[in-house]
C-alpha positions as CSV (number, residue, x, y, z in Angstrom):
1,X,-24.5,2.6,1.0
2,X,-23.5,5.9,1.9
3,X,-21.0,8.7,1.1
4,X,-18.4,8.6,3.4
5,X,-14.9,10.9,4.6
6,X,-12.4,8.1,6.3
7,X,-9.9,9.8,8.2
8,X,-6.7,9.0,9.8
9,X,-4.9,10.3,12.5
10,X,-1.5,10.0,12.8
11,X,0.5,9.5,16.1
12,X,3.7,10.8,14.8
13,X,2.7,11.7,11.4
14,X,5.9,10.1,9.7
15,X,4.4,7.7,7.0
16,X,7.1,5.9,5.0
17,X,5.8,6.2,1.3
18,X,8.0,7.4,-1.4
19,X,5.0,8.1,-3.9
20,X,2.1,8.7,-1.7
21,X,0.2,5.9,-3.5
22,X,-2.3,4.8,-0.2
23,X,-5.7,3.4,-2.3
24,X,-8.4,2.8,0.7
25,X,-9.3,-0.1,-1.1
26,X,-5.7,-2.0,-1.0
27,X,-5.5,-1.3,3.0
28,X,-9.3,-2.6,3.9
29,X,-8.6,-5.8,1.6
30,X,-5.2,-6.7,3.4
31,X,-7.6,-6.2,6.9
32,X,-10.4,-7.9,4.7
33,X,-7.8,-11.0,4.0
34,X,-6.4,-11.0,7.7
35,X,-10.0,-11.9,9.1
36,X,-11.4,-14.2,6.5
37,X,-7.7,-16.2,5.3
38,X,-5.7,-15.5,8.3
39,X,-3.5,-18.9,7.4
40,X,-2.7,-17.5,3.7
41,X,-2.0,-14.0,4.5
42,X,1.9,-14.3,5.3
43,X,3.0,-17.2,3.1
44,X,4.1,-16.8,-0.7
45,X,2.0,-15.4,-3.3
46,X,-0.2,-18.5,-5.3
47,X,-1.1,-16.7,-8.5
48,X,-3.0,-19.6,-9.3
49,X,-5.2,-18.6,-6.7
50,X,-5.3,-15.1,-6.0
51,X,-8.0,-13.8,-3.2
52,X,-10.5,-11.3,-4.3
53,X,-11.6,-9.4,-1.2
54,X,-15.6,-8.6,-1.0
55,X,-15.1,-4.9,0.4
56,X,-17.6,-3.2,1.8
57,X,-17.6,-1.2,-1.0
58,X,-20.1,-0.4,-4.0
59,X,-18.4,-1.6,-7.3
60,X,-18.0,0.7,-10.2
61,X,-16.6,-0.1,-13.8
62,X,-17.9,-2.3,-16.9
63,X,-16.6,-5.5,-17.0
64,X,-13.1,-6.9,-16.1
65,X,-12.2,-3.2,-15.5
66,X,-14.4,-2.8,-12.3
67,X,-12.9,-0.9,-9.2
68,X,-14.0,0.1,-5.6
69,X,-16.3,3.2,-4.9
70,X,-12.6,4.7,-3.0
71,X,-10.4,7.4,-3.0
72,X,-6.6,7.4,-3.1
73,X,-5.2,8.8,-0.4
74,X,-5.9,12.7,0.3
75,X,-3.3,14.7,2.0
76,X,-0.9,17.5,2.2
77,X,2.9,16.8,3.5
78,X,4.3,19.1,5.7
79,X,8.3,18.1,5.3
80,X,10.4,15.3,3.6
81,X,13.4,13.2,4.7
82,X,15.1,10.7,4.0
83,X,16.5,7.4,6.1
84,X,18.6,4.6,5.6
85,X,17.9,0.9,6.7
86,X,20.6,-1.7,7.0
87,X,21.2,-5.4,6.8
88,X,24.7,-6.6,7.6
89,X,25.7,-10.0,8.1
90,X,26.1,-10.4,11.5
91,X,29.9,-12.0,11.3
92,X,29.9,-12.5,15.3
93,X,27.4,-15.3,14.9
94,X,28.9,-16.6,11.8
95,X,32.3,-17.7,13.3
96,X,30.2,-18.9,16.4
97,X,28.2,-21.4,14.6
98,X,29.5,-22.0,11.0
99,X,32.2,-24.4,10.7
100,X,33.8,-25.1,7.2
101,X,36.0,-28.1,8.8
102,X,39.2,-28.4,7.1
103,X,38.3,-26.3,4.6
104,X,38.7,-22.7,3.6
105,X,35.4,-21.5,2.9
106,X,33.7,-17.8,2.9
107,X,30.4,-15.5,3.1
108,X,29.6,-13.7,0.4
109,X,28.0,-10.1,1.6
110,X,28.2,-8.6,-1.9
111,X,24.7,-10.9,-3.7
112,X,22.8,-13.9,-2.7
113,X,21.1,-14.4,0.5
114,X,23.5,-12.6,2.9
115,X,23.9,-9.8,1.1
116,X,24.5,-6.4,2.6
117,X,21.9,-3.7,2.2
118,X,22.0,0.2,2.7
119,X,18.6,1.0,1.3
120,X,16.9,4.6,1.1
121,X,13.3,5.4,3.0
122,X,11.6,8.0,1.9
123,X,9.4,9.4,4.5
124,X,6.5,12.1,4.4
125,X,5.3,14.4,7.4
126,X,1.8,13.9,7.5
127,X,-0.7,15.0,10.2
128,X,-3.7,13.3,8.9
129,X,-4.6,11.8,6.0
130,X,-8.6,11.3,4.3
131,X,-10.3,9.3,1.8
132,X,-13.3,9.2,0.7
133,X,-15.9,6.3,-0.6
134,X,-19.7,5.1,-1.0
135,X,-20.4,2.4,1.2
136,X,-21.2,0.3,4.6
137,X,-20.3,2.9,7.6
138,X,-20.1,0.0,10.1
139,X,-18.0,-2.8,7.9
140,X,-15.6,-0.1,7.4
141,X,-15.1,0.7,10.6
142,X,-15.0,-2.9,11.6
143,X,-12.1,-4.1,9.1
144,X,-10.2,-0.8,10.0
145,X,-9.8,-1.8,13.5
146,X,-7.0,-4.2,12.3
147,X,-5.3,-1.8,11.0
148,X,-2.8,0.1,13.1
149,X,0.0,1.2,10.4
150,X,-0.2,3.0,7.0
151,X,3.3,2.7,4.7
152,X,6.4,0.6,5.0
153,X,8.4,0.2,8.3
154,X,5.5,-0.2,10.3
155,X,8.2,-2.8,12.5
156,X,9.9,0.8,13.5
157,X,7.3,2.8,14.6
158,X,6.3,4.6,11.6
159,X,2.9,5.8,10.4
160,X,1.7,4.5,13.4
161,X,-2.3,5.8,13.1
162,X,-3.8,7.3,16.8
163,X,-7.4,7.2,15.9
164,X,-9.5,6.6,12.5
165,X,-12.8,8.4,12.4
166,X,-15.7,7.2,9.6
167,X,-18.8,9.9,9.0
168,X,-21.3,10.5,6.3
169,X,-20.9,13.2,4.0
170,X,-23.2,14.9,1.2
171,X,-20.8,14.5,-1.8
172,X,-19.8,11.9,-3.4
173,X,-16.0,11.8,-3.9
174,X,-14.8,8.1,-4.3
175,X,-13.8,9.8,-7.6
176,X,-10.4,11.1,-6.5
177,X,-8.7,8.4,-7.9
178,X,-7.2,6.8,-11.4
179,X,-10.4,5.7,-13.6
180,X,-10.0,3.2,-16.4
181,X,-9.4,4.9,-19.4
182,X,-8.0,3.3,-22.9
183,X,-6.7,6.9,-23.6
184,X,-5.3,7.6,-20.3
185,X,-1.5,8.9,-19.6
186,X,-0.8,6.5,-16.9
187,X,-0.7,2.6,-16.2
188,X,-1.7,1.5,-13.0
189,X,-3.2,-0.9,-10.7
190,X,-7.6,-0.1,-10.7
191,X,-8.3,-2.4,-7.4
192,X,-6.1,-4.9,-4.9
193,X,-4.0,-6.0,-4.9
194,X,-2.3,-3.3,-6.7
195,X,0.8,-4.9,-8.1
196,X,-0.7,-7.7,-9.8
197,X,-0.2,-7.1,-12.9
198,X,-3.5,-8.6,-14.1
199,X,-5.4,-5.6,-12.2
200,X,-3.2,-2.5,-14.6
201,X,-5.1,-1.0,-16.7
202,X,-4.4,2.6,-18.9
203,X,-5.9,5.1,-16.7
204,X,-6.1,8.8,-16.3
205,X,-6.1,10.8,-13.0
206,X,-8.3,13.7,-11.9
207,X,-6.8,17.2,-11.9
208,X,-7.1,17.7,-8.1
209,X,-4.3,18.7,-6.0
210,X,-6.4,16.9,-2.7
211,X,-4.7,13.7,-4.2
212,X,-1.6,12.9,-2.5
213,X,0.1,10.4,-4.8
214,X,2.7,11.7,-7.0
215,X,1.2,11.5,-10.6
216,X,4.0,10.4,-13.1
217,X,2.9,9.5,-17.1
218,X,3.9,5.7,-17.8
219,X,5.2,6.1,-21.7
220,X,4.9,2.2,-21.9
221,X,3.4,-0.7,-19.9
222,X,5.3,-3.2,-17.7
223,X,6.8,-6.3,-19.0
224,X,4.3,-9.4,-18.1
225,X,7.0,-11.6,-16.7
């Protein structure tokens, strides 16, 4: 395996990400799970199942607290806005097809399934973005052609990626990322999938301003629900 600088282009350079938080790792496993599960990769979570993707990636870590040989996300944002996104219930179509009868009956837009949204995107100006990892040059490059997007909203055009590059460097520097530490000042996801809460561990974060995510100290961990 090698030492490698992954880079992405951006068409537009708007990426919706409030936080920055972009692990290399969690975007080649959803490309990973795509090619190898493509039936399981849209329907609902079974936790008694999860998928572990087999990245081609060297693996790091002692024990249950392994991780990928990957960076977070490196990158500097030029400017910062903010959006709105809607969902209204569309109350043309609901007296076209629902019929109460004879009885008075009503919508509710306030909770529940139809509920109306006005819900805040965060978006970051960002020309390109780098990691960096030790691993397989050409499995990289293979499970990257899948992907096309990087943050939310990708159904509205946004981080839309022009071109992703993969070349061999000298240093390693897989290590700009959270490492597993029982002492460390945050509490994070280590590998994908990054929410599950079975994959936080305490961790602490290298002083390095290449790091795009925003770094914020956890003073507790996350209720297990």
């Amino acid at each position: 395996m090698d030492n490698l600088k992954i880079t992405a282009k951006m068409m537009s350079g708007q990426v919706a990400t409030y936080d920055g938080y972009l692990p290399l790792d969690g975007i080649l496993a959803a490309s990973w799970i795509r090619e190898h599960y493509p039936d399981t990769f849209d329907m609902p979570m079974d936790y008694d199942n999860m998928i572990t993707a087999e990245l081609p990636l060297e693996k790091r870590g002692a024990g249950n607290d392994w991780y990928w040989a990957c960076s977070f996300a490196c990158f500097k944002s030029l400017q910062e806005t903010r959006r709105y996104w809607h969902k209204r219930f569309d109350q043309g179509k609901a007296e076209e097809y629902v019929d109460f009868g004879k009885r008075r009956g009503a919508v509710d837009v306030r909770s529940g399934r139809y509920k109306n949204y006005r819900m805040p995107l965060n978006i970051m100006l960002i020309p390109e973005i780098n990691w960096y990892a030790v691993g397989d040059k050409g499995e990289i490059e293979h499970l990257l052609q899948r992907i096309t997007h990087i943050g939310k909203k990708a159904s509205q055009g946004l981080g839309l990626v022009r071109e992703w590059t993969v070349e061999k460097i000298g240093e390693d520097l897989s290590g700009l990322r959270p490492m597993p530490d029982e002492n460390g000042h945050d509490y994070i996801g280590i590998r994908p999938p990054y929410w599950y809460f079975e994959n936080y561990r305490r961790v602490e974060w290298p002083d390095d301003d290449r790091i795009g995510a925003r770094i914020v100290s956890a003073a507790c961990e996350p209720a297990r629900v």
